[in-house]
Each structure stands twice: as C-alpha cells, then as structure tokens.
NUGU-331229 format. One record per atom (N, C-alpha, C): residue in three letters; x, y, z. Coordinates in steps of 0.02 Angstrom, whole numbers, plus 32768, in hexadecimal, padded with zeros to 4 digits. Example, Ala and Ser with C-alpha at 12.3 -4.5 7.8 and 13.67 -1.06 7.14 Angstrom:
ALA82947EE48186 ALA82677F1F8186 ALA82947F5B8186 SER82827F908162 SER82AC7FCB8165 SER82858002818A 
END
This chain:
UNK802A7FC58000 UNK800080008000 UNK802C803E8000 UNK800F806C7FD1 UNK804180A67FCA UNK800B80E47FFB UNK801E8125800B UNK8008814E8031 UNK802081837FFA UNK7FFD81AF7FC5 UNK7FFE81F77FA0 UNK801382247FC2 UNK803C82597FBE UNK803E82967FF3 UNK801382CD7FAD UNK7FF782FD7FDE UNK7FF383437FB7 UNK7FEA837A7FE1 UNK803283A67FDE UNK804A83D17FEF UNK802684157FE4 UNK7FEC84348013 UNK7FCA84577FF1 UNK7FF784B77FF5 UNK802084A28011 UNK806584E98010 UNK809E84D07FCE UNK808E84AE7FB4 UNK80BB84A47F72 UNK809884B27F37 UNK80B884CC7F01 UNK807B84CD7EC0 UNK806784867E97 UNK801C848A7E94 UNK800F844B7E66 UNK8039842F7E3C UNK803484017E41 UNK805683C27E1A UNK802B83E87DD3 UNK804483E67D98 UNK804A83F77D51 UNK801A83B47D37 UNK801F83887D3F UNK8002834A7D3C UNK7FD883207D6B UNK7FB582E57D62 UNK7FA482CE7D86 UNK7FA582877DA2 UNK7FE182A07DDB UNK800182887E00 UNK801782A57E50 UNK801A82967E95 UNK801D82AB7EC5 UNK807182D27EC1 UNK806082EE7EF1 UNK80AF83037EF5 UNK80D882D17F1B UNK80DB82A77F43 UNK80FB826E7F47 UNK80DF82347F64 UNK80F781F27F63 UNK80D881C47F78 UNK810C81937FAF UNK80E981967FE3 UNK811081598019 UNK80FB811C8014 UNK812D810C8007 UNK813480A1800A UNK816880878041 UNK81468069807C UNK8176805E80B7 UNK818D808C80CD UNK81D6809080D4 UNK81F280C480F3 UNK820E80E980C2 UNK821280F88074 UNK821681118044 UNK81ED81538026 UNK82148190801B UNK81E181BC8006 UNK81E581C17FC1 UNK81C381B27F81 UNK81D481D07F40 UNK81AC82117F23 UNK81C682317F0F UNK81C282827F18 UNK81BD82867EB7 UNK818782977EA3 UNK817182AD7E5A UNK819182D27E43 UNK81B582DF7DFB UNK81CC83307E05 UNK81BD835A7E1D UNK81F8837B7E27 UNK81D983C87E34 UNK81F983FD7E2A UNK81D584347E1C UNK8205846C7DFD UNK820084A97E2B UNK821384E87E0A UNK821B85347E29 UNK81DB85537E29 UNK81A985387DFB UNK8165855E7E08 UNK815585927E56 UNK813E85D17E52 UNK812D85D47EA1 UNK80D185C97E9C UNK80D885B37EDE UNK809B85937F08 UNK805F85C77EF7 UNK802685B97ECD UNK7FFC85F67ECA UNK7FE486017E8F UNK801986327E6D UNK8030865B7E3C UNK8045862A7E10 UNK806A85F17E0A UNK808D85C57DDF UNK80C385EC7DAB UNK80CD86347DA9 UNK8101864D7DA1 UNK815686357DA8 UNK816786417D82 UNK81B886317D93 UNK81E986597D9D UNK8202864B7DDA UNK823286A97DE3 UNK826586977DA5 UNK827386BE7DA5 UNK82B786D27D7E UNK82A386D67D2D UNK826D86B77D0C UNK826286AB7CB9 UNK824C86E17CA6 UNK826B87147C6A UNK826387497C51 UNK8241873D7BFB UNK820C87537BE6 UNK820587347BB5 UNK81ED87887B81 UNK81EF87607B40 UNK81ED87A27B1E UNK81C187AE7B08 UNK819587E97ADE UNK816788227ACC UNK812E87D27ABF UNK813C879B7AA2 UNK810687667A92 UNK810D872A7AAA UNK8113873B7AE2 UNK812D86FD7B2C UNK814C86C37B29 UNK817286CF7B0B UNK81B1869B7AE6 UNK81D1869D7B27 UNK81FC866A7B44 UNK8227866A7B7C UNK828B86907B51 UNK829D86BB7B85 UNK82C086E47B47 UNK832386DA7B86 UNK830586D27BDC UNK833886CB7BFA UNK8322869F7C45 UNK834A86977C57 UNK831586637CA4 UNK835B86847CEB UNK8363867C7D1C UNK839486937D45 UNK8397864A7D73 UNK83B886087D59 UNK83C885C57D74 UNK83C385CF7DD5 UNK83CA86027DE2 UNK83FD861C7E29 UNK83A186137E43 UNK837586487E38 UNK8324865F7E4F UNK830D86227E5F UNK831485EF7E1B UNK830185A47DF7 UNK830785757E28 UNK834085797E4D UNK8355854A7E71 UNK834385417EC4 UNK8359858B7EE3 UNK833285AA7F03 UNK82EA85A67F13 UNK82B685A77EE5 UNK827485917EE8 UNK826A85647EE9 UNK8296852E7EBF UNK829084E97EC0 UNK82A184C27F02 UNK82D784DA7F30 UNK82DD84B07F66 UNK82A884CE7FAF UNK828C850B7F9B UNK8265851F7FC2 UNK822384FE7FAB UNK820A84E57F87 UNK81D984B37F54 UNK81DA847B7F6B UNK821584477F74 UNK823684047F9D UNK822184057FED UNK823484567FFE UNK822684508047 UNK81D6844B8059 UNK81BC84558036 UNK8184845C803E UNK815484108033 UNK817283F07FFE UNK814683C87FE7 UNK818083918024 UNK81A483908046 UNK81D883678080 UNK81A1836780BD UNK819183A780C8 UNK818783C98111 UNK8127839E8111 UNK810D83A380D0 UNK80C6838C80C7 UNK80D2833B80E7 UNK8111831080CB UNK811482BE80CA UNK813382CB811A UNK812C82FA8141 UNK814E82E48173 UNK81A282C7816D UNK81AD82FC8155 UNK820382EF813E UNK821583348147 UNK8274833B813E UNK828783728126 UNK82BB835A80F3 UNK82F8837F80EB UNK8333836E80A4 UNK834C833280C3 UNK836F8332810F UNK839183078125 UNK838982CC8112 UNK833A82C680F6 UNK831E828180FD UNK83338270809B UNK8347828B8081 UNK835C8288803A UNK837E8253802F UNK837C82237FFF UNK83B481F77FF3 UNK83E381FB7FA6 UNK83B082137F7E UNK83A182147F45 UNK839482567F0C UNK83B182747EE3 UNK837E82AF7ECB UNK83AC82A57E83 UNK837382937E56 UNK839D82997DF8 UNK836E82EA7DF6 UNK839D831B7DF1 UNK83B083447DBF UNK839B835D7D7D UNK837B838C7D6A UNK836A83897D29 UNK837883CD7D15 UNK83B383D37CE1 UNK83B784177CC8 UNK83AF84257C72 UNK838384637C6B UNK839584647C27 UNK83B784787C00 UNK83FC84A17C11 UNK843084B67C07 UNK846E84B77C1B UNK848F84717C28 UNK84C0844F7C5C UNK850084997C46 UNK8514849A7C0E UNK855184C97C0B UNK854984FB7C1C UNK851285297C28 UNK84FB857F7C3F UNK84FD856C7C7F UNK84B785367CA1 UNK84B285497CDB UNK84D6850A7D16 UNK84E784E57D04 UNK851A84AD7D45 UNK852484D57D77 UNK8575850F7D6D UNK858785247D9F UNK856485477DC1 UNK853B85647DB9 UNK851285947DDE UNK84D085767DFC UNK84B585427DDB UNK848E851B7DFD UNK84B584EE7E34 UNK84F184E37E30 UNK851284C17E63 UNK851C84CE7EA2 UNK854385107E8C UNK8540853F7ED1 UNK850F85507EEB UNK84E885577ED6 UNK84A385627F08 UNK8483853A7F13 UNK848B84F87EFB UNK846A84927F25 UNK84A284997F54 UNK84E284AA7F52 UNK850F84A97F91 UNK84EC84CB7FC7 UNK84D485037FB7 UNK84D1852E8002 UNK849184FB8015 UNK847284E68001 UNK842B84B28022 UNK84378471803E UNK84838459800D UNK84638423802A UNK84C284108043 UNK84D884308069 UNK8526843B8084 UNK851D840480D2 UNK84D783EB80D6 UNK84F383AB80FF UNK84C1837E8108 UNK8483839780E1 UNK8473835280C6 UNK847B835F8079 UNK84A7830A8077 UNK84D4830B8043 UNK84B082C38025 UNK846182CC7FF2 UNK845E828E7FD3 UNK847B827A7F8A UNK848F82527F78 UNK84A5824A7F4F UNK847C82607F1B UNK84A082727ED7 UNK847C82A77EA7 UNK848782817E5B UNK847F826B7E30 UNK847B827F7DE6 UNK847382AF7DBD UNK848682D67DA1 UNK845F83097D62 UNK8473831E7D36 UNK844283107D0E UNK843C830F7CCB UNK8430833C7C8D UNK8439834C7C57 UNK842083837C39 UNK83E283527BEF UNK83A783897C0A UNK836783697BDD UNK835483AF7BAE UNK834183977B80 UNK831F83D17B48 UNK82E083EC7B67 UNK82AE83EB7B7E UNK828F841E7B86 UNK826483EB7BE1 UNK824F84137C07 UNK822484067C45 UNK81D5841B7C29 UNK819F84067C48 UNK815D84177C4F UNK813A845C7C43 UNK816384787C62 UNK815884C07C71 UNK819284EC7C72 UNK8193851F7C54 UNK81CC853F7C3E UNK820B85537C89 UNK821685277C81 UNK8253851E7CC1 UNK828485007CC1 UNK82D5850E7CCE UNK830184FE7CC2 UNK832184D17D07 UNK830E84B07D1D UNK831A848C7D4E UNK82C584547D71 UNK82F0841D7D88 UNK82C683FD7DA9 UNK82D283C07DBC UNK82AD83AB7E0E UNK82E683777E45 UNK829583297E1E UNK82B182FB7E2D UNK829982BF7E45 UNK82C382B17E6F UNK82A8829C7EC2 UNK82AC829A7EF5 UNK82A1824C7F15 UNK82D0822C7F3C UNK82CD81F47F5F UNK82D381F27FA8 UNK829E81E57FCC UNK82A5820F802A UNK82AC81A08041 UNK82D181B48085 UNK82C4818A80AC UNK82B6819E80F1 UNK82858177811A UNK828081868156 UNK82AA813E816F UNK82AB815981C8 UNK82BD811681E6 UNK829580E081F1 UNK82CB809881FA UNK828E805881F6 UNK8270806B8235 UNK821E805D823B UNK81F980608257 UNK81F7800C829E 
END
C-alpha cells in the first residue's frame, strides 16, 4: 500500500500525479520545479514583446526550487536530511552547472544526498531546472 502526499504550500503538480508518494519507509518525490506557490510564475524568466522565453536567472530557479522541496518534505513529514537521492534536470548544462551548483551547495552543505544531473531539451513548463527526489525515513 502506497500513501499520496499533497502539499497544499507547494504549487500543483502540472500533471496528474501527487506530489510524492510513500512506500514503507521510502519517500518518492514527483518532479518538481521553481514554479512559485499561487501565481505559478517563475522568478527569474524574462520573456519578450510575444512571450517567447528570451532569458531565465538559473540562481532565482534554484532557489525556488529548493524552497518548493521544502515544502513538499515538510507536507511528508520530512525535511532535506531525510534525502537520499535527487537526479537533476538541467536544460542548459554548459550556461548554467556552475551557478546552479553553487547555490545546491549553500542548501544542501550537510545534507549531502547523492545527486545525478543531467542535461534534457526542454521541461513541462518553461523552466530551466528540476529535482526528482528519493527521501528515506528511519526503520520503523
């Protein structure tokens, strides 16, 4: 038997699917991106005169995104610590790596789950970053 979470301080899932699901002592965490909660806006994406996406700021992106994690953590009765797992999804590995790096450092400088990431051609929604997430709790 699985248990759905839905995080009602995180923004909707884009699809339909929960924002994560617990199996045992396992959390699996749906994507998730920088959207903010509400608004579904994306900080940092500048787009031009016919709403073409024209620049994005990876740094805002990322930022929203782990404040996004905390949220949809804090709903499953978790926080980062409890992380084991997170693949990565960027859509511009050569622009934005370093700068998306440094700023997953300042978050996650001691809980340290192991990471993958990858560079993909385009996300859901015009956003240049996004975690799939693997939580564990302790055996019960």
């Amino acid at each position: 038997m699985t248990d759905p979470i839905d995080a009602g301080k995180a923004p909707k899932p884009v699809g339909a699917y929960p924002h994560a699901r617990r199996v045992g002592n396992l959390l699996f965490l749906s994507g998730l991106g920088p959207r903010i909660p509400g608004s579904d806006a994306i900080p940092g994406n500048e787009y031009d005169d016919e709403g073409r996406l024209v620049a994005w700021d990876i740094e805002a992106q990322t930022r929203q995104l782990v404040s996004n994690l905390d949220r949809v953590l804090e709903a499953a009765g978790a926080d980062r610590s409890h992380l084991v797992d997170i693949t990565v999804y960027l859509t511009d590995m050569k622009r934005d790596f370093s700068r998306f790096n440094s700023v997953y450092a300042e978050y996650f400088a001691e809980a340290r789950p192991c990471r993958t990431t990858l560079e993909i051609g385009a996300l859901p929604t015009p956003i240049a970053v996004e975690f799939k997430c693997i939580a564990a709790f302790d055996e019960a």
